[in-house]
N, CA, C and O of each residue as an XYZ file, in Angstrom:
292
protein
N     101.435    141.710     92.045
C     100.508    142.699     92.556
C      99.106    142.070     92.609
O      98.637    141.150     91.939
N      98.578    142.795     93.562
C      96.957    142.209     93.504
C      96.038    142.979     93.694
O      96.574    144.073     93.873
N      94.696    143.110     93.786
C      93.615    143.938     93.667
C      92.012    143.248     94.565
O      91.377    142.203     94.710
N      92.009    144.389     94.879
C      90.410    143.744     95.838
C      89.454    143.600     94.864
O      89.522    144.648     94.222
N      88.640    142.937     94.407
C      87.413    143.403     93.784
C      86.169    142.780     94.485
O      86.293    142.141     95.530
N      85.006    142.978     93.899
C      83.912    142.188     94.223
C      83.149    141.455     93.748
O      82.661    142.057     92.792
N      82.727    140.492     93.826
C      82.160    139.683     93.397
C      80.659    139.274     93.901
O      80.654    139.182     95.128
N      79.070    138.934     93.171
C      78.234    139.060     93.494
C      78.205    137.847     93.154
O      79.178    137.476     92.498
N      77.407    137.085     93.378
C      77.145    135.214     93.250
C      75.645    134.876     93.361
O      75.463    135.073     94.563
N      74.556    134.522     92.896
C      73.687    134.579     93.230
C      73.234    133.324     92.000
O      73.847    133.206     90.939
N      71.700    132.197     92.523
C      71.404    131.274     91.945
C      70.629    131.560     90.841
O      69.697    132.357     90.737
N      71.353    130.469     89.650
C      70.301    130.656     88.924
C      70.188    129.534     87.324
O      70.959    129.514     86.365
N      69.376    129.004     87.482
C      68.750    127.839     86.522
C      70.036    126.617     87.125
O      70.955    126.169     86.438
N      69.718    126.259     88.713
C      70.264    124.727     88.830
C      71.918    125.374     89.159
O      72.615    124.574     89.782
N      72.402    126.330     88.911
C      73.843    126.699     89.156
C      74.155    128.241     90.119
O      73.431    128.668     91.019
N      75.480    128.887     89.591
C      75.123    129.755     90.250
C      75.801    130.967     88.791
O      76.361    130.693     87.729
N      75.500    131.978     89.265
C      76.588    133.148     88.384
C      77.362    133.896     89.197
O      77.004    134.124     90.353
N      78.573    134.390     88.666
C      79.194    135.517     89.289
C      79.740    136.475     88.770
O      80.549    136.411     87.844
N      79.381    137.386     89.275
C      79.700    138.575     88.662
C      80.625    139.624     89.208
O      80.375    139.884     90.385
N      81.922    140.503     88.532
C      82.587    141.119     89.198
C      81.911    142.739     88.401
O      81.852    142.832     87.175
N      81.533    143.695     89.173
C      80.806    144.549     88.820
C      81.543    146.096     88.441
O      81.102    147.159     88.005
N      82.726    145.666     88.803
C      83.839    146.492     88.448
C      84.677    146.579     87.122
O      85.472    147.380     86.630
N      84.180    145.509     86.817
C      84.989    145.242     85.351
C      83.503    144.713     84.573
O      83.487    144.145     83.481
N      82.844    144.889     85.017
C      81.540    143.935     84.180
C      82.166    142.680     83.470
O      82.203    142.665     82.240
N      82.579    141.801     84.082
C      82.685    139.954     83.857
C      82.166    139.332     84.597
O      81.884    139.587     85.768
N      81.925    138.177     83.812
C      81.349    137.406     84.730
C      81.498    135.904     84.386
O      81.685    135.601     83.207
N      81.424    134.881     85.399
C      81.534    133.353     84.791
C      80.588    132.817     85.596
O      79.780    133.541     86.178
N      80.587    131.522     85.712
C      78.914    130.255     86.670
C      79.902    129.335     86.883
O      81.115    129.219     86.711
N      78.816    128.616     87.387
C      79.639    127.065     88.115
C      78.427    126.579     88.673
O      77.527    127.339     89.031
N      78.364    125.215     88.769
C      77.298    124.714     89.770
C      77.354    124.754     91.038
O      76.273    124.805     91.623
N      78.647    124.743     91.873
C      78.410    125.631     93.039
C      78.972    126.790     93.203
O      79.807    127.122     92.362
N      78.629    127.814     94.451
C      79.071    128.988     94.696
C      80.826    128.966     94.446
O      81.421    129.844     93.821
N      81.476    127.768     95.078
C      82.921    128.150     94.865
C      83.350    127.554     93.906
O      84.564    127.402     93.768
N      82.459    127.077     93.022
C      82.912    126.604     91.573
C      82.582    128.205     90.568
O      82.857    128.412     89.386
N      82.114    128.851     91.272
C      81.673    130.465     90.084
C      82.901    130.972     90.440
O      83.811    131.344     89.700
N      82.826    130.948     91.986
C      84.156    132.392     92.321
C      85.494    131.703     91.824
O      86.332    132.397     91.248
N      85.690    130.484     92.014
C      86.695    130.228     91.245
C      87.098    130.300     89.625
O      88.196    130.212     89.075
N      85.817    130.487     89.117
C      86.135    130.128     87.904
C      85.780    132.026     87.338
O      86.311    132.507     86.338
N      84.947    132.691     88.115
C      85.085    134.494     88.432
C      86.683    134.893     88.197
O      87.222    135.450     87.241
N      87.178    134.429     89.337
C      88.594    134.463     89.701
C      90.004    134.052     88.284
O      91.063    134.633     88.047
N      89.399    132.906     87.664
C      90.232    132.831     86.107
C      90.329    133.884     85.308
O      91.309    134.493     84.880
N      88.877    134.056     85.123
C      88.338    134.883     83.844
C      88.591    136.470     84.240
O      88.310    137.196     83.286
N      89.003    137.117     85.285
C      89.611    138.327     85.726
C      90.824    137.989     85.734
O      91.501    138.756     85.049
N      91.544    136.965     86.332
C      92.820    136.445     85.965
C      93.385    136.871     83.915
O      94.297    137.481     83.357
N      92.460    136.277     83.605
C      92.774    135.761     82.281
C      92.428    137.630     81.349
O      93.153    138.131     80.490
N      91.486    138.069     81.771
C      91.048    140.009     81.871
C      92.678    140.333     81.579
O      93.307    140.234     80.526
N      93.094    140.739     82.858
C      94.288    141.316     83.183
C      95.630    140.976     82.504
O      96.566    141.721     82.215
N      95.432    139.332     82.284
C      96.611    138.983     81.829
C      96.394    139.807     79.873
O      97.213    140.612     79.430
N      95.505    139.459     79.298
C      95.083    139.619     78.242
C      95.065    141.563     77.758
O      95.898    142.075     77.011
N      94.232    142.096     78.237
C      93.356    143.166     78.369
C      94.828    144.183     78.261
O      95.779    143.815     78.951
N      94.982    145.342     77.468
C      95.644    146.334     77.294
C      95.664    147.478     78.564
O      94.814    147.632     79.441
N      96.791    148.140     78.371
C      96.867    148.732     80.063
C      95.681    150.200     80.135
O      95.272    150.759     81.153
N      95.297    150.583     78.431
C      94.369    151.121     78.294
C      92.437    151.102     78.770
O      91.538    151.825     79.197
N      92.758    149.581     78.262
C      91.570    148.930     78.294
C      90.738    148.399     79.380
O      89.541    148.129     79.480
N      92.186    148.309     80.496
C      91.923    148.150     81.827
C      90.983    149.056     82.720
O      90.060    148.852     83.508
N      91.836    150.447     82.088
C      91.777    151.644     82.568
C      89.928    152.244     82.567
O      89.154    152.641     83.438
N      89.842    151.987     80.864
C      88.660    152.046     80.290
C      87.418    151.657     81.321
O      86.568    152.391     81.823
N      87.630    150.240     81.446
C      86.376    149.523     82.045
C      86.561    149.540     83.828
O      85.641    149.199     84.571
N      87.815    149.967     84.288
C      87.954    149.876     85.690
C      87.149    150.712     86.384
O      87.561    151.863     86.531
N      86.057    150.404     86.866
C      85.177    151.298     88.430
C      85.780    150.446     89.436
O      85.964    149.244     89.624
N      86.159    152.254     90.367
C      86.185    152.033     91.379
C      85.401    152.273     92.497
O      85.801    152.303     93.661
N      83.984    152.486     92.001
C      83.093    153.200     93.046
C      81.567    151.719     92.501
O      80.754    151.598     91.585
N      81.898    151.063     93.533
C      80.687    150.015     93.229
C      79.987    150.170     94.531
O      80.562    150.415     95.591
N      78.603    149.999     94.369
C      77.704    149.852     96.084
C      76.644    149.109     95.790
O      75.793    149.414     94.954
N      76.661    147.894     96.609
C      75.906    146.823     96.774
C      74.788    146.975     98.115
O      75.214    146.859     99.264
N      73.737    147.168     97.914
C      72.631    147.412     98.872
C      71.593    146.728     98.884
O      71.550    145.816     98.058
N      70.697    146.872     99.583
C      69.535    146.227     99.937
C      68.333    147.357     99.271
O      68.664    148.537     99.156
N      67.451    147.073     99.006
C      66.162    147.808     98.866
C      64.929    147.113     99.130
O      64.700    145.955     98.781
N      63.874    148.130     99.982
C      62.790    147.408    100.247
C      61.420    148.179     99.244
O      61.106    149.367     99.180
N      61.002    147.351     98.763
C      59.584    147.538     97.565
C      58.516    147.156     98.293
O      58.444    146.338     99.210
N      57.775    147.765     97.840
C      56.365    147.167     97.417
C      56.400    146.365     96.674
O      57.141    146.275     95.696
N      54.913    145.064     97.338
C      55.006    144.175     95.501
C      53.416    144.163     96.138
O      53.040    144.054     97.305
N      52.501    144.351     94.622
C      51.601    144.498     94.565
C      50.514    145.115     94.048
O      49.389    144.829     94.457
């Protein structure tokens, strides 16, 4: 079985992070497809590990990724 999730990736100190915002995990890598791959273990490794409770617990299914425009000043 498999599952969509999402993943956010964004730079930071020389590498990158990634984050799946649905489960709140997250792993880095120095490049972008060195995070999502290594994102991709550590939800791997979640699921395999993680109780069918525990899943349940931390699983959102309502995530929204947007833009916002500020003021700076």
């Amino acid at each position: 079985m498999t599952r969509q999730l999402t993943a956010i990736i964004q730079a930071e100190d020389g590498g990158f992070v990634a984050l799946c915002p649905e489960l709140d995990i997250c792993s880095q890598g120095e490049t972008v497809e060195e995070a999502r791959a290594n994102l991709r273990e550590a939800l791997e490794l979640f699921f395999e590990c993680a109780s069918p409770d525990e899943v349940v617990r931390r699983l959102s299914n309502e995530v929204y990724v947007t833009q916002l425009e500020v003021a700076i000043g």
